[in-house]
N, C-alpha and C positions, 0 to 999 in steps of 0.2 A: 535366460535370455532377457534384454533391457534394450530399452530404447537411452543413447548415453547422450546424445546431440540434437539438438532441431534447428533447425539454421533458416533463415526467412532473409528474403531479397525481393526490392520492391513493393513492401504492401502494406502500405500506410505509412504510418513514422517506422515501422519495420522496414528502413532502409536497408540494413545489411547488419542482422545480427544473431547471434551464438547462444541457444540454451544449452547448457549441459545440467544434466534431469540425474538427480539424485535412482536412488534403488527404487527407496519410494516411495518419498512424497519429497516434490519439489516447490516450495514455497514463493510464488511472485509477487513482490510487494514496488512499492513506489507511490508518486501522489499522483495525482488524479490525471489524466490525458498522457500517462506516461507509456503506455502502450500493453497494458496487462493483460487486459481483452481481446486486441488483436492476436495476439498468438495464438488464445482457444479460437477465435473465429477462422484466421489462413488457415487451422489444422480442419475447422470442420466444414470450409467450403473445399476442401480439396478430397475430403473422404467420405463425404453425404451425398447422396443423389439430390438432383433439386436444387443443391443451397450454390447458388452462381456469382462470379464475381461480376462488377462493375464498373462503372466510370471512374465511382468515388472511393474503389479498392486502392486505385494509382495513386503516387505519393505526386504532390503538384509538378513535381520539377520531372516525371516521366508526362505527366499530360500533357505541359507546354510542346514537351521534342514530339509524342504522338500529333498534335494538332501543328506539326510542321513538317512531318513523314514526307519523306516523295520517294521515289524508285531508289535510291542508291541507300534508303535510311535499312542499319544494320537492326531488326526488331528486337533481336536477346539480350542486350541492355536494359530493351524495355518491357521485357517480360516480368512475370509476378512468379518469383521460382520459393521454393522451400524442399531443405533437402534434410533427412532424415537418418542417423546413424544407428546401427544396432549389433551390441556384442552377443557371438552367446559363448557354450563349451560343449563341451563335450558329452555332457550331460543331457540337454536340450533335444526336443523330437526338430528333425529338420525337414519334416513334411514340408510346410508352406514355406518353411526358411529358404527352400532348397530353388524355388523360383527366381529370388534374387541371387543368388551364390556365382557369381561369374569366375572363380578361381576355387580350384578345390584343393590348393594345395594347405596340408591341414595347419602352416603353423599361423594362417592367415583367420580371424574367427570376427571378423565384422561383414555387414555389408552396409552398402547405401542404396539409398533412394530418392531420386529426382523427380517431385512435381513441379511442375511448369504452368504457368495461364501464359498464352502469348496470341498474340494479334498476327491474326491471317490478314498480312499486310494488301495484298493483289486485291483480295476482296473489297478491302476498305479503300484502299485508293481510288479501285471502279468506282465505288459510287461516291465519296468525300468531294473527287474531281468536280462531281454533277452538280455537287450542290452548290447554291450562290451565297449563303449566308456564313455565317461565322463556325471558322469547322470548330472551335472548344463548345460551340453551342450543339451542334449535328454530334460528338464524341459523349458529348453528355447524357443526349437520350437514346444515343446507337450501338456505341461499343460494346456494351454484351452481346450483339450479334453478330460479332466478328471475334471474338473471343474462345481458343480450344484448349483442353486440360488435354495433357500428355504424362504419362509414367513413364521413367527409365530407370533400369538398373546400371550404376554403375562400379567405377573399381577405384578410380581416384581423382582428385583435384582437377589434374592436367585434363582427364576426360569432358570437365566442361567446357574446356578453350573451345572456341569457335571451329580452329583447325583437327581437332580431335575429338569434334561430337559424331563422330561416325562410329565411336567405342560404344557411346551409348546403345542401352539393349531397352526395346519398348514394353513395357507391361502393362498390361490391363489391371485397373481399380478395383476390380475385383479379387484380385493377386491381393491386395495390400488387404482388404476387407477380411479375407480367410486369414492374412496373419496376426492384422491388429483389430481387438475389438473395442471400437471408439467409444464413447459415452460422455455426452457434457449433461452437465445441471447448469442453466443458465442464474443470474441475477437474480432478471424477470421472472416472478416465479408466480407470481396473479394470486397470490392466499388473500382472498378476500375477509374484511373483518367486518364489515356491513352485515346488517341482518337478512338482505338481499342477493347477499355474495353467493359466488359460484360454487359455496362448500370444497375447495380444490383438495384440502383431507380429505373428504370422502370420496372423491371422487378417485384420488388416487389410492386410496386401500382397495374400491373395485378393480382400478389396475394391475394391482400388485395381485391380486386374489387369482384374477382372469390368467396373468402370464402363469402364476406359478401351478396353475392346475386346468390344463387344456386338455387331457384328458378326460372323455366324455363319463367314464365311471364315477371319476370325483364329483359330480352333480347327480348320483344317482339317487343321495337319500332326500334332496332337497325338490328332485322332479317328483319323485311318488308323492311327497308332499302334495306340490301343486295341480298335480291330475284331479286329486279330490278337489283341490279347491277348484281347480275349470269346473268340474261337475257341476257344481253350487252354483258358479257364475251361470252357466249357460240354459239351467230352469230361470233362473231371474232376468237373464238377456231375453230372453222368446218374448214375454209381455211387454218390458222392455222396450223392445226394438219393432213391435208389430206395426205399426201405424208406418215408421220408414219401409219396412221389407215390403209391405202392401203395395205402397207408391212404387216403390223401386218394381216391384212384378210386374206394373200394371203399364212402366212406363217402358222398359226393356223386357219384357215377355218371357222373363229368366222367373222358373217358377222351385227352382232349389235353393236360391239364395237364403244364406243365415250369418248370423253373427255369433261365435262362438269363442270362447275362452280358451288361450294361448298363450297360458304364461311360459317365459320361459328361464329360468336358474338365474342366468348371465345380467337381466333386464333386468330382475329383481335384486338383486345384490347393486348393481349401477344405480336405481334411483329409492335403493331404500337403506344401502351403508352407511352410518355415523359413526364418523370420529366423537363423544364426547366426553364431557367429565364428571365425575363423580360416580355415588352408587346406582343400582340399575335400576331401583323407584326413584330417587331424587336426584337426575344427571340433569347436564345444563350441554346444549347444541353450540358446535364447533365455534357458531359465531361471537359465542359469548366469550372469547378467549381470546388472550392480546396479541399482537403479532408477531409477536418474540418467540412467543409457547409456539405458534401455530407454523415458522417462519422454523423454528427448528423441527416440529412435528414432520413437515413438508419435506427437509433435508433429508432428514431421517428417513423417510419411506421413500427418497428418489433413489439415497443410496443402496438400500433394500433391493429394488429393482433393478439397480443396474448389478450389485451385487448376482441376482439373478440370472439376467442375462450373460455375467461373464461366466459362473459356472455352467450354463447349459451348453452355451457355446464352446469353451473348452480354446482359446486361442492361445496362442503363443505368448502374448502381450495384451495385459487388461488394460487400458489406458484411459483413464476416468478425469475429466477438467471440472470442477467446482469452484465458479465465477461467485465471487463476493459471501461468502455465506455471510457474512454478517446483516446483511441487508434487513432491515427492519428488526434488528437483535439487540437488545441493551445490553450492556458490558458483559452482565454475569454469565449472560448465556452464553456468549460471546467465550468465557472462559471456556465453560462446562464442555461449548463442541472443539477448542482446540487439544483440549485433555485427553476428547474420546476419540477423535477423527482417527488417530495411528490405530487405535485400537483396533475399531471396526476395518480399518483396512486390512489390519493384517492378517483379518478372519480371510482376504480374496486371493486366493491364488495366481500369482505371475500379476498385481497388481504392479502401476505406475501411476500414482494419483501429481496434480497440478492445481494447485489452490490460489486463486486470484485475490486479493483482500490489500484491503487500506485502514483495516481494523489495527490497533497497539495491542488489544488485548487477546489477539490471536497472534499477532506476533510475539511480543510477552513468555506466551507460552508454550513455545516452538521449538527446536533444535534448530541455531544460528547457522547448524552446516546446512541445510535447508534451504535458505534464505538467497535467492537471485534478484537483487535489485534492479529494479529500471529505471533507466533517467532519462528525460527530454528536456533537451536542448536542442532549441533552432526549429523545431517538428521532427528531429532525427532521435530515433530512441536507441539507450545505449543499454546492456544485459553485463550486470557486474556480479561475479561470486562473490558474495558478502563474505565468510569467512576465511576463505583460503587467500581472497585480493588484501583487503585488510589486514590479515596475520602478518601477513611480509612486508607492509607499509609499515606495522611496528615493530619490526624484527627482533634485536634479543631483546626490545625492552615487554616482554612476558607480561610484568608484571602489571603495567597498564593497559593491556591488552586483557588483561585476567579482572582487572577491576570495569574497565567498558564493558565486558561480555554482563558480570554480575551488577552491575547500575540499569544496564536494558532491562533486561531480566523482570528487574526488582521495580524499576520505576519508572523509564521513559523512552519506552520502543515508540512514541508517537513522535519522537526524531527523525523517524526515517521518512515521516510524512509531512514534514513544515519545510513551510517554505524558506522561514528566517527564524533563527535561534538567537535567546538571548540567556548568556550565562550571566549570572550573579551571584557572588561570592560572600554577601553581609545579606544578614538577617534584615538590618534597617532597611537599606534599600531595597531589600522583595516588597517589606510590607506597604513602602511605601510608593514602589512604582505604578502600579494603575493610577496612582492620585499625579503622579508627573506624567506621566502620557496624557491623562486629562488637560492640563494645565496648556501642554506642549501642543494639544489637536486645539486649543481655543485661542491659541496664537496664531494658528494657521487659518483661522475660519475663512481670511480672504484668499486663500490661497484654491485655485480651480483645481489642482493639479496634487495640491498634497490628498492621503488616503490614511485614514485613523488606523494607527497599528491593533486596535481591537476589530477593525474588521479586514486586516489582514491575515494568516494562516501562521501566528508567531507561537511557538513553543519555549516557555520559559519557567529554567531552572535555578534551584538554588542547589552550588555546588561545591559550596566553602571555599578552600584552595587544592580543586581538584581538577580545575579548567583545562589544566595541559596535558591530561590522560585523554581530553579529547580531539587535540588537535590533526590524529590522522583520519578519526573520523571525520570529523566534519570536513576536511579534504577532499574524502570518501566522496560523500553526498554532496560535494559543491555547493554546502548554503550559507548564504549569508551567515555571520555569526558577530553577535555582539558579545565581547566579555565585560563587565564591570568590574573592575577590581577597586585596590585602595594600594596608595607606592609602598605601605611599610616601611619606611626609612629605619634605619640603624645606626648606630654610630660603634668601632670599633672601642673596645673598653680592654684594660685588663685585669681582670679579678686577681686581688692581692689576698682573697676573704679565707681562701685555705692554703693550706703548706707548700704548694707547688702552684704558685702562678699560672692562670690560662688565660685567652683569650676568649671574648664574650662579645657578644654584637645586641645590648639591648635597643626596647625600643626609644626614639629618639627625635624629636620633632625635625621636619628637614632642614631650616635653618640650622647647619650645623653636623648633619648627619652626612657620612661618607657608604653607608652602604644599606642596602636591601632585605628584607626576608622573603619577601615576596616573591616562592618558589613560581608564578604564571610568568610574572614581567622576565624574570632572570631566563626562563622557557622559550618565550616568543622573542627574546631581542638579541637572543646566543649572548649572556651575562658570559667574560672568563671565568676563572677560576680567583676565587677567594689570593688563592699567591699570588699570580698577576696583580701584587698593588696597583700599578703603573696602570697598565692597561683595564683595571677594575675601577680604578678612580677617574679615567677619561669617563669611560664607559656609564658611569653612574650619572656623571655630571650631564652626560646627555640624555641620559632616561628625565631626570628631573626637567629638562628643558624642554622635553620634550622635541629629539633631535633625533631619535632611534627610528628607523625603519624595518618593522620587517616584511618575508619574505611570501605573506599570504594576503594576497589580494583579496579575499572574500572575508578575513575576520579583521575586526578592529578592535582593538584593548583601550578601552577608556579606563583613566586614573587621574588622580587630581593634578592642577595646575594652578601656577600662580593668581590668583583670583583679587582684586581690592586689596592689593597689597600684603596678600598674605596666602602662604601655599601649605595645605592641610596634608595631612600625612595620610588620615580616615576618611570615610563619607562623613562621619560624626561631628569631628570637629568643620570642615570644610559646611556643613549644613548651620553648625552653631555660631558659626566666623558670620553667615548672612543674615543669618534670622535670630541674632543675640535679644535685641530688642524687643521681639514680639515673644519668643519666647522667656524674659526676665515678666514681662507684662504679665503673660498666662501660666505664669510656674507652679501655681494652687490645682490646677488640672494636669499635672503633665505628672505621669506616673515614670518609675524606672530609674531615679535620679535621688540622690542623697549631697549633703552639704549645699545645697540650694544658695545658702546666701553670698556664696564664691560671684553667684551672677551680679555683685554689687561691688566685687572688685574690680582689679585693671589687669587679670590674667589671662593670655592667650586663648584662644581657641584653643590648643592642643593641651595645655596644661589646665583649661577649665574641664575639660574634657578627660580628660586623666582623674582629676579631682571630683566629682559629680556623677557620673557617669557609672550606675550601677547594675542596670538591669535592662540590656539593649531590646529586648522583643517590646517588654513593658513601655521605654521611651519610644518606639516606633512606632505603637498599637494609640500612644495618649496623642502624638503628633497627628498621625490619621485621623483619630475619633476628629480633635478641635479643627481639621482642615474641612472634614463634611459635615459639623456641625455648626460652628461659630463665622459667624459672616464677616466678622472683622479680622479672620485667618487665612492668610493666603501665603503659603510659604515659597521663599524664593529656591530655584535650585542651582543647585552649582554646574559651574559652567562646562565643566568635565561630562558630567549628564545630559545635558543640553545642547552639547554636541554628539553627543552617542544616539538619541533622541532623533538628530537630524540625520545622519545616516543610516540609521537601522531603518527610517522612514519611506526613506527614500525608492 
């Protein structure tokens, strides 16, 4: 038996959306305000006693039409609903299932389940009518008291329609309690690291102690213990305590009164259990440990507990939400509990775990079928199957879809959490881009309105020529994406050099060059086919012009452009085209480079660059060093950059 669906309407940026919840463990990821929280909170204000919805449950656009209700206003639009799907077979005990079961006919094996929050409209009108002030003001501190939860069983879709809620069957929350047993670990988890802190390890190992042994026998060998020790206490209380018991006799006429020792097992284990470290002469007190240790130690002993409780109770459906484990966790640990988390679950019987995280390195280490993305746009949040939505966006191309899965994997699941991507293809320009954002953010210093790409949420890779394995992803996620490439020009050759004549496309300065290598650009701008001369040589002449459009709004392909009379094929030579001068000047410092005294003759850019040009990390690492060390180095950037710069800014 599984819970296969949760479906949320109404509540929050949970405007109207679809989890489908793995066996068992369903992984939510997305960036921050994207709604991952809310679906552990609708699921446990709807199944906790106490925990009540509110004003600020309502997504803005149902408060506006609430604060404009009158008699004819239909309320189930603007109810807070969440409905609930569950397979089982044949196999399954259908004790508690069998409340919900409204068709017994057997080739049917789901049911559902309708919670509702809705607004007892008659009520709110009586008194909203009375009042003279601003009804969004009066909705703001009132509406939970006009506010009722409702259970229903039902059979299907149509049964929500307005005209056919009389299918609906009402059930009591206690119905749902015997079949699911709910369990979150919050965030907020209060592990204090202060020398003053609340110890919350200790505190929760007397918790975990207390559930797991409430039978009175298990404290048997620990009272006899403390009998003796009352004994002790209560010769040393009498002397003790005489001067108060005196008073106290003399002032209420109580001539039995005593103070006497009561310890008791429970009391003593609650203010005298430590978590700490080391051996048992030379341990060090919980406080002494960082919040990482402590922050997993915490994890560990909630799941302990709730592990617990699912076994005692015995329900249908374990269903366990763990919101953020990373919280206070550096990386590694961050590994260690995505490694184990499967593990330990699979010791729970009828388990459904729901892990909330913005962590990479628990996504990293995850199974990608796992993986439910959420995305906010507008305040509406949207619930995407990572891998099954994706697979088919790449369809037969497999093989890019096989190299994305193993790149996440391996090195940048923190994709799924930026806001804007910048892909880079050349070593030179990785090394040397924080030095041009620098450059680019002090051009802008009068600008109110520009915001430094270092303090925006930017993820940037270096990805050779492998940019277009990720173009359905980044689709996927809707985010910005810069590529950086370089044109590669080619020019069509035919090698005469062995027996049989072929065809050869080396590489070729643009002036002159008729075609491409550069498998990204030939990607993104639907390059024909090499046969297509006709159509391959339009086609080319308008990449170089920069004439080609294509059909993704949120990426842009920066690559050189005619620049001072001269259009580079590389970032290399296009960087060497501007900064000839200052780099012939400083050529005793600049590592990476051989035949040096080329910079004295009258050779292009491309062909200086061809000739010199030996060791690209090393010439990118000597460029860097003399730009943040040497005052009379300022290098220019090319204007291909500098536009990519201004957009990815933006």
């Amino acid at each position: 038996m599984k819970i296969t669906k949760i479906s949320a309407v109404n509540f929050r940026a949970l405007q109207n959306v679809t989890l489908e919840l793995r066996d068992s463990l369903s992984l939510l990821i997305g960036r921050n305000n994207s709604g991952k929280t809310s679906l552990l909170v609708l699921f446990e204000k709807f199944y906790e006693p106490g925990v009540s919805f509110n004003y600020h449950d309502f997504p803005l656009a149902v408060r506006k039409d609430l604060a404009a209700i009158d008699h004819k206003t239909d309320m189930l639009p603007l109810s807070i609903s969440m409905r609930v799907e569950i397979e089982y077979d044949e196999k399954d005990s259908l004790r508690h299932l069998s409340e919900f079961m409204l068709d017994l006919d057997s080739e049917i094996n789901n049911v559902k389940i309708l919670f509702e929050c809705v607004v007892n409209k008659d009520l709110l009108l009586r008194d909203i009518e009375q009042f003279e002030g601003e009804r969004e003001r009066f909705l703001r501190k009132n509406l939970d008291r006009y506010l009722q939860v409702n259970v229903y069983a039902y059979a299907d879709e149509d049964d929500l329609l307005l005209e056919n809620r009389s299918k609906l069957v009402k059930k009591e929350i206690a119905a749902v309690r015997d079949l699911i047993n709910f369990q979150i670990i919050h965030a907020k988890r209060d592990v204090a690291s202060s020398e003053g802190g609340k110890k919350m390890l200790s505190k929760l190992t007397t918790q975990y102690f207390n559930k797991a042994n409430k039978d009175v026998t298990d404290f048997d060998p620990i009272n006899n213990l403390l009998l003796k020790i009352d004994e002790s206490l209560e010769s040393s209380y009498k002397d003790f305590f005489e001067p108060f018991l005196k008073t106290s006799k003399a002032f209420l006429g109580i001539e039995d009164i005593k103070v006497v020792s009561n310890l008791e097992s429970n009391e003593v284990l609650e203010n005298s259990s430590q978590v700490v470290y080391g051996d048992r002469s030379e341990f060090l007190p919980e406080t002494f440990n960082g919040l990482g240790h402590m922050n997993i130690l915490y994890l560990l002993l909630s799941v302990e507990i709730k592990k617990e409780s699912f076994a005692k109770t015995g329900k249908n459906i374990n269903l366990l939400f763990i919101e953020e484990p990373e919280a206070h966790t550096h990386p590694q640990m961050q590994y260690v509990f995505a490694n184990q988390i499967k593990s330990i679950l699979n010791d729970i019987e009828n388990i459904q775990a729901v892990i909330t995280t913005h962590s990479s390195h628990i996504v990293s280490q995850c199974d990608f079928k796992d993986i439910r993305y959420l995305q906010n746009s507008d305040g509406c949040t949207r619930v995407k199957n990572f891998h099954s939505e994706l697979k088919a966006k790449y369809g037969k191309d497999e093989d890019s879809f096989k190299f994305l899965e193993q790149y996440l994997t391996l090195n940048s699941c923190e994709l799924f959490f930026a806001s804007k991507v910048i892909f880079i293809e050349g070593v030179t320009e990785r090394m040397l881009w924080p030095y041009f954002v620098e450059l680019f953010d002090k051009s802008k210093v009068q600008s109110k309105e520009h915001i430094s790409l270092f303090s925006q949420n930017v993820t940037i890779l270096e990805v050779g020529a492998n940019a277009k394995a990720f173009k359905h992803f980044l689709d996927f996620l809707e985010i910005k994406t810069l590529v950086i490439t370089d044109i590669d020009t080619t020019k069509k050759t035919i090698d005469t050099k062995k027996a049989n004549p072929r065809t050869i496309y080396p590489s070729f300065k643009v002036a002159g060059a008729d075609h491409t290598s550069n498998a990204t650009l030939k990607h993104y701008y639907d390059a024909p086919d090499f046969s297509e001369e006709a159509k391959f040589s339009s086609w080319f002449e308008k990449l170089v012009a920069h004439e080609l459009k294509h059909s993704y709004p949120k990426i842009h392909i920066a690559y050189q452009k005619k620049e001072e009379g001269y259009h580079a094929r590389s970032f290399e030579d296009a960087f060497v085209h501007l900064n000839r001068d200052v780099i012939k000047k400083k050529i005793d410092n600049i590592n990476g480079l051989k035949n040096t005294h080329e910079f004295d003759g009258a050779l292009d850019a491309y062909d200086l660059i061809e000739t010199v040009l030996d060791k690209k990390s090393a010439f990118a690492s000597s460029l860097l060093y003399l730009a943040l060390t040497d005052d009379e180095v300022t290098w220019r950037i090319p204007a291909y950059i500098g536009e990519a710069l201004e957009w990815i800014s933006e």
